[in-house]
Structure formats: C-alpha cells, structure tokens
DSSP file (Angstrom, degrees, kcal/mol; ACC not computed):
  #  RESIDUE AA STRUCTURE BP1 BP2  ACC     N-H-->O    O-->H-N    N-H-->O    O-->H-N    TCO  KAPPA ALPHA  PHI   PSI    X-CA   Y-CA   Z-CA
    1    1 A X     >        0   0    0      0, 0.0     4,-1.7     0, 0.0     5,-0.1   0.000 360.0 360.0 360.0 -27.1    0.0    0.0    0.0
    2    2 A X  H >>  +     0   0    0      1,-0.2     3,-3.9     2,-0.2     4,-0.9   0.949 360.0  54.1 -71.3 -54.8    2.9    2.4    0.9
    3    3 A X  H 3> S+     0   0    0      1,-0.3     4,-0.6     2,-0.2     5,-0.3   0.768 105.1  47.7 -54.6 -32.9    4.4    1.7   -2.3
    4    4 A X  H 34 S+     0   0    0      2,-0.2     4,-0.3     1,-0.2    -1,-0.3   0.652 110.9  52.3 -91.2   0.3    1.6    2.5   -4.3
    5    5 A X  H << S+     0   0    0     -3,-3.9     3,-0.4    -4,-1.7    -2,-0.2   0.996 109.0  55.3 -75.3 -44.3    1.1    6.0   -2.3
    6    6 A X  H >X S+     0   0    0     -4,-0.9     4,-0.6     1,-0.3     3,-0.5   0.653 109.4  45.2 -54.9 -28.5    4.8    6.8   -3.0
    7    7 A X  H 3X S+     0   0    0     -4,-0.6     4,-1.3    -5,-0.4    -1,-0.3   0.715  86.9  88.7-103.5   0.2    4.2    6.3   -6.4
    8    8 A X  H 34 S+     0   0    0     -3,-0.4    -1,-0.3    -4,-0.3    -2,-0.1   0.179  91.1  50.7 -68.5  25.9    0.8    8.4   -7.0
    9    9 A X  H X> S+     0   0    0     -3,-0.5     4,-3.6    -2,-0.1     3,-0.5   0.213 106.0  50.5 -53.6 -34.2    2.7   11.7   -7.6
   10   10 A X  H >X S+     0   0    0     -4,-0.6     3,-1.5     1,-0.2     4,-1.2   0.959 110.7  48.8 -63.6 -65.6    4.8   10.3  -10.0
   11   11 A X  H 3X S+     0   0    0     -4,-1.3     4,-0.9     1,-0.3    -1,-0.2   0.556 116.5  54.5 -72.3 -26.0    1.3    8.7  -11.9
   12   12 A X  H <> S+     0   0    0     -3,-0.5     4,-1.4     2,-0.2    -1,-0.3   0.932 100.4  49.7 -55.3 -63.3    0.0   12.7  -11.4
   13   13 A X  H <X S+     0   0    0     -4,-3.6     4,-0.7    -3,-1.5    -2,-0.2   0.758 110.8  49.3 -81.6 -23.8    2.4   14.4  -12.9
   14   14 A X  H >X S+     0   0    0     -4,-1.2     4,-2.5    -5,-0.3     3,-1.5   0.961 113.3  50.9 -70.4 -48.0    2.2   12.0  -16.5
   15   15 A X  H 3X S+     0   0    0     -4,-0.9     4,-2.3     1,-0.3     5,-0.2   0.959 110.3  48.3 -76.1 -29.7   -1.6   12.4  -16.5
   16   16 A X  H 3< S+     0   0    0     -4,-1.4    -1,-0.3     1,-0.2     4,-0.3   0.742 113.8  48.7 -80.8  -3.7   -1.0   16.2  -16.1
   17   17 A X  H XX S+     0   0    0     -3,-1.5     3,-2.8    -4,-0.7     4,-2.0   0.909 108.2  51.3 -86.0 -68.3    1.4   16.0  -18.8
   18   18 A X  H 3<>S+     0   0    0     -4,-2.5     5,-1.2     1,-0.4    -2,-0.2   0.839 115.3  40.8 -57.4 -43.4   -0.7   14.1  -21.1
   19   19 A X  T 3<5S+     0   0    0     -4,-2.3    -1,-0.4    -5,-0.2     5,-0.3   0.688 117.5  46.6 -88.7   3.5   -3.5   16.2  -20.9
   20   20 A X  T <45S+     0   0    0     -3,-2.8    -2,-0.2    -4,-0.3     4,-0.2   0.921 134.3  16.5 -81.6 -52.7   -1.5   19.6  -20.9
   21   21 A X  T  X5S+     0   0    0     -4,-2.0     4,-2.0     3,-0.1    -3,-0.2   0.883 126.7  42.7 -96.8 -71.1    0.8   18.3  -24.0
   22   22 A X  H >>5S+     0   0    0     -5,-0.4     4,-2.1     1,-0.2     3,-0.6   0.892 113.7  48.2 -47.5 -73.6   -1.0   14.9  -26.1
   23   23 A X  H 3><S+     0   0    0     -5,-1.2     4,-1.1     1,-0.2     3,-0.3   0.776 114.2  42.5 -42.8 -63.9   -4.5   16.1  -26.2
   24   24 A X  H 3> S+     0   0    0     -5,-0.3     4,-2.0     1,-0.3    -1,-0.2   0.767 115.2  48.0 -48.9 -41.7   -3.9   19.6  -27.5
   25   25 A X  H <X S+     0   0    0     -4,-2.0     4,-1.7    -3,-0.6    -1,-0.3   0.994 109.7  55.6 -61.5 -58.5   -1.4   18.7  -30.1
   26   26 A X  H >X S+     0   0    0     -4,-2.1     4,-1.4    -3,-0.3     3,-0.9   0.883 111.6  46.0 -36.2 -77.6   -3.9   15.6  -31.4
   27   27 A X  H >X S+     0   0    0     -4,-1.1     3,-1.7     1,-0.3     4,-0.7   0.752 105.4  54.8 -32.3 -93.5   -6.6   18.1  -31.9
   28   28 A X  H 3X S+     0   0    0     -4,-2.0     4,-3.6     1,-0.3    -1,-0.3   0.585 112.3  50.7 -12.1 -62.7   -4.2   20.7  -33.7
   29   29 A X  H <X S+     0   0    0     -4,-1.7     4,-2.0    -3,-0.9    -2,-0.3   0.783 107.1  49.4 -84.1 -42.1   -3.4   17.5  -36.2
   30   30 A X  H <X S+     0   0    0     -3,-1.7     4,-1.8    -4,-1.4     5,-0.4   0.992 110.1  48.8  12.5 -98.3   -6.9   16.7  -36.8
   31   31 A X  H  X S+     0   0    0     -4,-0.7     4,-2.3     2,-0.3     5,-0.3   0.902 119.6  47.3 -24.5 -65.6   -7.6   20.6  -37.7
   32   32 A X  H  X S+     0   0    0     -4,-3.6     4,-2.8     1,-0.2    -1,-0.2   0.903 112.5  43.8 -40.7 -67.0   -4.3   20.0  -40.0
   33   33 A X  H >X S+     0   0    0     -4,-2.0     4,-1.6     2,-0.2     3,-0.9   0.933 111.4  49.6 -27.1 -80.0   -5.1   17.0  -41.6
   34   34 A X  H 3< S+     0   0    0     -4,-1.8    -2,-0.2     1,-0.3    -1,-0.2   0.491 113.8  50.1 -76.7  -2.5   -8.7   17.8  -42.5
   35   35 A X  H 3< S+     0   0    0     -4,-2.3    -1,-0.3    -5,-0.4    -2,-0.2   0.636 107.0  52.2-106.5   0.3   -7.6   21.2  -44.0
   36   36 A X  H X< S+     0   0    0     -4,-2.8     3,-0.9    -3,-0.9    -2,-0.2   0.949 109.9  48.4 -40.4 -67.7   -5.1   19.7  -45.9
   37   37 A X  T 3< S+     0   0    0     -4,-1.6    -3,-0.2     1,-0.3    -2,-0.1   0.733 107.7  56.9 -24.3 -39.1   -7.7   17.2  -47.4
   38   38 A X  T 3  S+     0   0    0     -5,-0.4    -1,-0.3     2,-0.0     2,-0.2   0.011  80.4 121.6 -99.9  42.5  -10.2   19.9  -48.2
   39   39 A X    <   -     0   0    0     -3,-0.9     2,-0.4    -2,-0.1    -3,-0.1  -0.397  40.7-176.0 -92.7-173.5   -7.9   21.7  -50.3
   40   40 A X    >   -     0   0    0     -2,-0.2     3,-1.6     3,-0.2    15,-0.1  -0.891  38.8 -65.8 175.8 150.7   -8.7   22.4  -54.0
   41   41 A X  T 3  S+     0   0    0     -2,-0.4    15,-0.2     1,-0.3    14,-0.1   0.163 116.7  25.7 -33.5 151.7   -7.5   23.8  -57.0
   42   42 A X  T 3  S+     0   0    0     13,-2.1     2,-1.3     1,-0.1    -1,-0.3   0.340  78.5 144.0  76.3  -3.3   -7.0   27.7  -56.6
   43   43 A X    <   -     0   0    0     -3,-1.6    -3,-0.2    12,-0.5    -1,-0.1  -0.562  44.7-137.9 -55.5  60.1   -6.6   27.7  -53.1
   44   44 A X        +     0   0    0     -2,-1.3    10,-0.3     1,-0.1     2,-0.2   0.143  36.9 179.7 -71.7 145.7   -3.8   30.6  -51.7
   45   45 A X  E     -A   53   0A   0      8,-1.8     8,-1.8     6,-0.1     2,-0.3  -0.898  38.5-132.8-123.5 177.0   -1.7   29.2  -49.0
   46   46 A X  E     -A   52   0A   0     34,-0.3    34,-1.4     6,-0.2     2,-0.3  -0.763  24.7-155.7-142.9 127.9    0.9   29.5  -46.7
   47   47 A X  B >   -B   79   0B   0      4,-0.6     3,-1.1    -2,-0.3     4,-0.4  -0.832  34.8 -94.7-119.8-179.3    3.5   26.8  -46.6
   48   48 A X  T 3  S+     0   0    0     30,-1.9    31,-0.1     1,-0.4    30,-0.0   0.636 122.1  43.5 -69.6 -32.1    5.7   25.9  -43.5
   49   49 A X  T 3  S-     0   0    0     29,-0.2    -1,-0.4    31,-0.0    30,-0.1   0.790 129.5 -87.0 -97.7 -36.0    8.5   28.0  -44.4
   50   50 A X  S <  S+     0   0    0     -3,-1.1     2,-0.4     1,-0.2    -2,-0.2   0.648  73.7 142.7 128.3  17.9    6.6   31.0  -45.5
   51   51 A X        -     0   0    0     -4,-0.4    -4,-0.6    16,-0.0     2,-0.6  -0.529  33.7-154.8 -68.7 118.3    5.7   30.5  -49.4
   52   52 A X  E     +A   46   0A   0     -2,-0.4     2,-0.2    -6,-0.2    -6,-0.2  -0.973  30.7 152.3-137.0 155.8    2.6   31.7  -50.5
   53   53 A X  E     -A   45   0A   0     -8,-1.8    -8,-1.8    -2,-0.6     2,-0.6  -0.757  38.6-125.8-165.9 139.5    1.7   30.0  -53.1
   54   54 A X        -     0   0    0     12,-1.5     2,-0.6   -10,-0.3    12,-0.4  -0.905  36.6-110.4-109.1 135.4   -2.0   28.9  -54.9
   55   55 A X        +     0   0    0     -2,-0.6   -13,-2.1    10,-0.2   -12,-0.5  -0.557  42.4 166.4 -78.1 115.7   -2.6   25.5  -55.6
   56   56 A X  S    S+     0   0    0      8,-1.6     2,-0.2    -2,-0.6     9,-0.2  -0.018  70.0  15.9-131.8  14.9   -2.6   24.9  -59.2
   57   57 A X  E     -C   64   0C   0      7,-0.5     7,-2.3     5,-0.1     2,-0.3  -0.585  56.9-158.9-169.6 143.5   -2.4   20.7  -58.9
   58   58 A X  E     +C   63   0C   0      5,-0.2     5,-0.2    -2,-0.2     3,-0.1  -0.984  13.1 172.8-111.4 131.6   -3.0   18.2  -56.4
   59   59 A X        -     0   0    0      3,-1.3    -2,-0.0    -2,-0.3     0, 0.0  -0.116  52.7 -63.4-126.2-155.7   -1.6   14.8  -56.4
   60   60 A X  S    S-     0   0    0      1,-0.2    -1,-0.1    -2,-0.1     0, 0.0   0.893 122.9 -19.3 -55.1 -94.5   -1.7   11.6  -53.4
   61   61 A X  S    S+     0   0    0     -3,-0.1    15,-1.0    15,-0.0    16,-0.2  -0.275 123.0  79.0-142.2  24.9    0.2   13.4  -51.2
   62   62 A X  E     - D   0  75C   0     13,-0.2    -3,-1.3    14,-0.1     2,-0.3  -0.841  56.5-149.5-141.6-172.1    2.1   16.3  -52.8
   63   63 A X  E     -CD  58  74C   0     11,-1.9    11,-0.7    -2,-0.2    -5,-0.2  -0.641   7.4-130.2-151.3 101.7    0.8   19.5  -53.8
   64   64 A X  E     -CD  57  73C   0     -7,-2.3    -8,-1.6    -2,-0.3    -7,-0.5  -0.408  18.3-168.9 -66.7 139.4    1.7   22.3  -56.9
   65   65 A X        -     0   0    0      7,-1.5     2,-0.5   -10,-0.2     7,-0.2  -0.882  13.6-147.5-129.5 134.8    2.1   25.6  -55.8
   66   66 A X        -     0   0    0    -12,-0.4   -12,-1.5    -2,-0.3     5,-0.2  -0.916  28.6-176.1-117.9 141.6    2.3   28.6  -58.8
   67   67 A X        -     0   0    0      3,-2.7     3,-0.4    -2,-0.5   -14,-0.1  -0.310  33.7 -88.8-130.6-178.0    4.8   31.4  -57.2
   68   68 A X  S    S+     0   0    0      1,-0.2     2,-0.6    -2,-0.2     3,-0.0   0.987 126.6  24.1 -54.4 -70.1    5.6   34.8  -58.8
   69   69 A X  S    S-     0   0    0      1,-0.1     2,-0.3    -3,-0.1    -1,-0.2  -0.543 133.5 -38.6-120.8  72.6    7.9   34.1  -60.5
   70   70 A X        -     0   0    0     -2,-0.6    -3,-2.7    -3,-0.4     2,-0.2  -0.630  62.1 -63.8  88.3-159.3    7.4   30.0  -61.1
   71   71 A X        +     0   0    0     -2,-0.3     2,-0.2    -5,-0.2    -5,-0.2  -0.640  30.8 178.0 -94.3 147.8    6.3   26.2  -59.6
   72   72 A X        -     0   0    0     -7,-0.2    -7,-1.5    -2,-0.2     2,-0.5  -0.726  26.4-131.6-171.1 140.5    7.6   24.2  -57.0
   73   73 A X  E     +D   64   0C   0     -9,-0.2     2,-0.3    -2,-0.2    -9,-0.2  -0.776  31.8 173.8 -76.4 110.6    6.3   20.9  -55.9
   74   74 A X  E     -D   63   0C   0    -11,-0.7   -11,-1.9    -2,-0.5     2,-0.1  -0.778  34.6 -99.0-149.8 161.1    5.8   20.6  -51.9
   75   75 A X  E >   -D   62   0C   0     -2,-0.3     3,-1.1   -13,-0.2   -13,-0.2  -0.600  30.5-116.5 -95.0 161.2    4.1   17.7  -49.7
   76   76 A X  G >  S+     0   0    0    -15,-1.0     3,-2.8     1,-0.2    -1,-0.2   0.963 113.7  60.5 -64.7 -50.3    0.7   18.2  -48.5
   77   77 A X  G 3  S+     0   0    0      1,-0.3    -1,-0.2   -16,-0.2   -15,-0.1   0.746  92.2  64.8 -47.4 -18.7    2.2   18.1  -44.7
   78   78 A X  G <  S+     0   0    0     -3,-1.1   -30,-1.9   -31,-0.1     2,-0.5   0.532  79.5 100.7 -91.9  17.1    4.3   21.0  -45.4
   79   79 A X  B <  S-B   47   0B   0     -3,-2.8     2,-0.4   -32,-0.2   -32,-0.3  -0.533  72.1-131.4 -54.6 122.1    1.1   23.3  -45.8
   80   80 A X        -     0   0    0    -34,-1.4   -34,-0.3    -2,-0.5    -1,-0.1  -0.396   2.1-124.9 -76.3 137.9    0.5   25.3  -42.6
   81   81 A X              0   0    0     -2,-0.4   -35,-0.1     1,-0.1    -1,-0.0   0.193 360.0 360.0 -46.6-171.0   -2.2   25.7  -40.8
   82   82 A X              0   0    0      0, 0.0    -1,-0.1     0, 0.0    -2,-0.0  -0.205 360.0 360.0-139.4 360.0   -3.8   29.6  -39.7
C-alpha cells in the first residue's frame, strides 16, 4: 500500500502532462489534416516555411504551388495551418 502512495505523484504528474501536451497537439493534427484534405485547385496558401503559393495541382500526397515568379512541388504536410 505504501508503495503504491509513493508512487501516486509520479502517476500525477504523467496524467498532467498528457492532458497539458497529447490532447492539444492531437486536436491541432486533426484541424491539419482535415484542411489539408479539403484543399482544391485555386486555393492561396501558406507553406511551413513561409511560401505563399495557390494550388494549381494536387496529387496523393504532394501538392503544386504557382509562385511569382514559377512552380515548386511541396508535400501536402508542409502546408500550414492559420
């Protein structure tokens, strides 16, 4: 019985971590995910680094982006979020 009061901060402080850190991030990646998915032709975006860019083709998992002054090919995961 001692042992398991002794450890029942330790068992505290992970749950107050998981819901301070896991949940919030899961959500965010959701959000990410399902606006990634809904993108479509003509779209303006923002990519990780700080492109903006309109989406002029979409493939599986990559994504064309038409720039001033050309193209450049980028994965859907490096779109950002707002």
């Amino acid at each position: 019985m001692n042992d398991l009061i002794a450890l029942l901060p330790l068992i505290f402080v992970f749950i107050i971590f998981y819901v301070i850190l896991y949940i919030p991030q899961r959500r965010r990646q959701k959000k990410h995910k399902s606006y990634v998915n809904s993108l479509k032709i003509g779209d303006n975006v923002i990519t990780d680094s700080g492109i903006l860019g309109r989406v002029v083709s979409i493939k599986d998992d990559k994504v064309t982006l038409v720039l001033k002054k050309g193209e450049i090919e980028i994965l859907k995961n490096n779109i950002s979020f707002k």
